[in-house]
N, C-alpha and C positions, 0 to 999 in steps of 0.2 A: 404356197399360195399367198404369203403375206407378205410377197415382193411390192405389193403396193397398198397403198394407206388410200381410203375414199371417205371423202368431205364432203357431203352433202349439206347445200343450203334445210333452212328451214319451211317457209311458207311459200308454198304454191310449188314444193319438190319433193318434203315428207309429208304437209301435211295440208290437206286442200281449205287454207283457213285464210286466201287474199282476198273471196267474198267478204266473207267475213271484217275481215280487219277494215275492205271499204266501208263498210256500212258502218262501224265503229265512227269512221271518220268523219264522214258525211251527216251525222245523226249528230255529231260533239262540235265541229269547227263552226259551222255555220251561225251557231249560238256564241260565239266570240266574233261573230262580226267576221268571218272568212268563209266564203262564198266556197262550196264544196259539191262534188256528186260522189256517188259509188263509182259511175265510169270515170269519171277525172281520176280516181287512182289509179282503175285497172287500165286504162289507155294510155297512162301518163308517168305513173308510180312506183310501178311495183318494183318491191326491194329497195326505196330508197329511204333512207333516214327519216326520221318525220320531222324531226326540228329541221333537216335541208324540206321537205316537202312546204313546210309552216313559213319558212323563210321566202319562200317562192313568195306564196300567199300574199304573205305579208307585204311583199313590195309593191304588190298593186292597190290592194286593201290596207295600208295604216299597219306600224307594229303597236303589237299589246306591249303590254305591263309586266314584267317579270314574274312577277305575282298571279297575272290571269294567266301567263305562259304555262307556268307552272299546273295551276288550277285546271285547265283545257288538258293538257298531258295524263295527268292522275285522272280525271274523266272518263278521256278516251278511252285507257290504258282498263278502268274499271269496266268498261262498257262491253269491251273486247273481251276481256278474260269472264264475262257473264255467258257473252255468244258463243265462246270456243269451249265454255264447259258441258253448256246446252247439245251444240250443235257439231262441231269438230270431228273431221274424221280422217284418218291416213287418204292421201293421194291412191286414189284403185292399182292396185299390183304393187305397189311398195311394201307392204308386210312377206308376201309373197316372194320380192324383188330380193328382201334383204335377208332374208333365211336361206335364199339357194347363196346370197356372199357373205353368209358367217364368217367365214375363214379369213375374212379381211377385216383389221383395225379401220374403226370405221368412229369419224367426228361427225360434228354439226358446227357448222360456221355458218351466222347469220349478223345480221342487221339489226336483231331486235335483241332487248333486253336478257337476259338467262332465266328469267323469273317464267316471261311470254313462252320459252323455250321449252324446259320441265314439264309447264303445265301441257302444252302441247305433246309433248314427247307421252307424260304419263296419261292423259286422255284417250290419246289413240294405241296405246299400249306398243308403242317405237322405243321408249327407253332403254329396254334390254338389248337392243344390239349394238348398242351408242356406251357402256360401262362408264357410265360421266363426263365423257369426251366431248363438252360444250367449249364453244370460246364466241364469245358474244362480244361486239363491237363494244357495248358498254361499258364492258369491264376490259378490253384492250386495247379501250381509249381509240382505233382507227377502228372506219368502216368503210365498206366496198362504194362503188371502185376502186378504192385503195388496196393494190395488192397485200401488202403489207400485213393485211388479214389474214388473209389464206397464208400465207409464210408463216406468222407466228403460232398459226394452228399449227403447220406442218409440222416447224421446231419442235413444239411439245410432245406432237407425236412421235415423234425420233424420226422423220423422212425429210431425204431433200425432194426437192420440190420437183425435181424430175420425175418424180416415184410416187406422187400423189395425183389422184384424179378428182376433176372438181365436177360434183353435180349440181348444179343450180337454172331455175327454170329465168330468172331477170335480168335483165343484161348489165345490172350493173353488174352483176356475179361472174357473168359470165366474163367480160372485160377483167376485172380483177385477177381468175384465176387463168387465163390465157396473161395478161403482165406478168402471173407471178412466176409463169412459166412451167405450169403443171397444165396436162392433160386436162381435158374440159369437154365433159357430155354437157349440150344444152338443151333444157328438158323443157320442148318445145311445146308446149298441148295446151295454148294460147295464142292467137296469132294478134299480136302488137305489132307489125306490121315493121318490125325492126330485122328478122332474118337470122338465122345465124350466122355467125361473124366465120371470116375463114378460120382453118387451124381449130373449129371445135364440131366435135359430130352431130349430129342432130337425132335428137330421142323426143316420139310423141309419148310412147306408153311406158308407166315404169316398167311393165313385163319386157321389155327391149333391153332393158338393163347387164342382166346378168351375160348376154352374148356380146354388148358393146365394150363390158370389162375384160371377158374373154379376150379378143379381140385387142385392147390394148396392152393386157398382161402378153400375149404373143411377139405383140411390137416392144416392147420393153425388152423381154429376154431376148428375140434377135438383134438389139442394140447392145448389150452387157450378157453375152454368152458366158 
């Protein structure tokens, strides 16, 4: 069964926390002078870096201070990790989703910090099928759409890139792991009005999951009999 390695993004694929993280943002930025909403993320956002989101900001709005840069980030970041311990809960059918794919080496590749991660993973009680298999842009220095990501998750996991499947619900993820040249469920159950890209499948519910793996584990072995 562990012909293939599955990388699953973080927020808004394991674990339903991009309300969340908007309202973090929208409730912190405004207060440094950057004009924000909850939907400005979720229509505009998700999954992208937040110093590239802050950067946007910024070019219309004036840049801050290095200093308040800082100050706004640790904020946020406080704000979030108040809401996601309150309130945080696995994506509906992912617990579910990833007990019927035990049998697969299974990462997390996101965008955010590894700290954001943990806490996420240990709140909604995901951590056990992940055996500490994080790799966070922050600490590998690249983030999505930079393939680059998803590959040096791969490496570590010992798979080429052929033989890994990316799940991530934001298109930056999803672009990244279609570059990186792994297989790509895009875990659609938002409509951003952006589509799935060709060359990746489209998944609303995680319960879909475990037959879309079936299904390319079958394509795999009739390519490397």
């Amino acid at each position: 069964m562990a012909e293939l390695c599955l990388l699953f993004d973080s927020d808004g694929t394991l674990v339903d926390s991009e309300v969340l993280l908007a309202e973090a943002l929208a409730s912190t930025l405004p207060g440094y002078g950057l004009p924000f909403t909850a939907a400005q993320y979720l229509d505009h956002f998700r999954g992208v870096r937040f110093r590239s989101i802050v950067a946007e900001l910024e070019a219309h709005h004036g840049a801050l201070a290095p200093e308040r840069l800082d100050e706004m980030e640790a904020r946020m970041r406080a704000t979030l990790e108040d809401l996601m311990a309150a309130r945080l809960t696995a994506m509906p059918g992912m617990p579910q989703a990833l007990a019927e794919l035990s049998g697969y080496p299974c990462g997390v590749v996101t965008n955010g910090p590894e700290r954001k991660v943990r806490l996420a993973l240990d709140t909604t009680g995901l951590a056990r099928f992940f055996d500490g298999h994080i790799f966070s842009a922050y600490t590998l220095g690249v983030w999505k759409p930079d393939p680059r990501l998803y590959r040096l998750a791969a490496e570590q996991m010992g798979f080429a890139p052929q033989r890994c499947v990316v799940i991530d619900d934001a298109a930056v993820g999803v672009k990244a792991g279609l570059d990186a040249g792994m297989h790509v469920i895009h875990f659609a159950h938002h409509e951003d009005g952006l589509g799935t890209p060709s060359g990746a499948l489209k998944m609303r519910s995680a319960r879909e999951l475990p037959a879309l793996i079936r299904e390319i584990s079958q394509r795999v072995a009739r390519l490397n009999p």
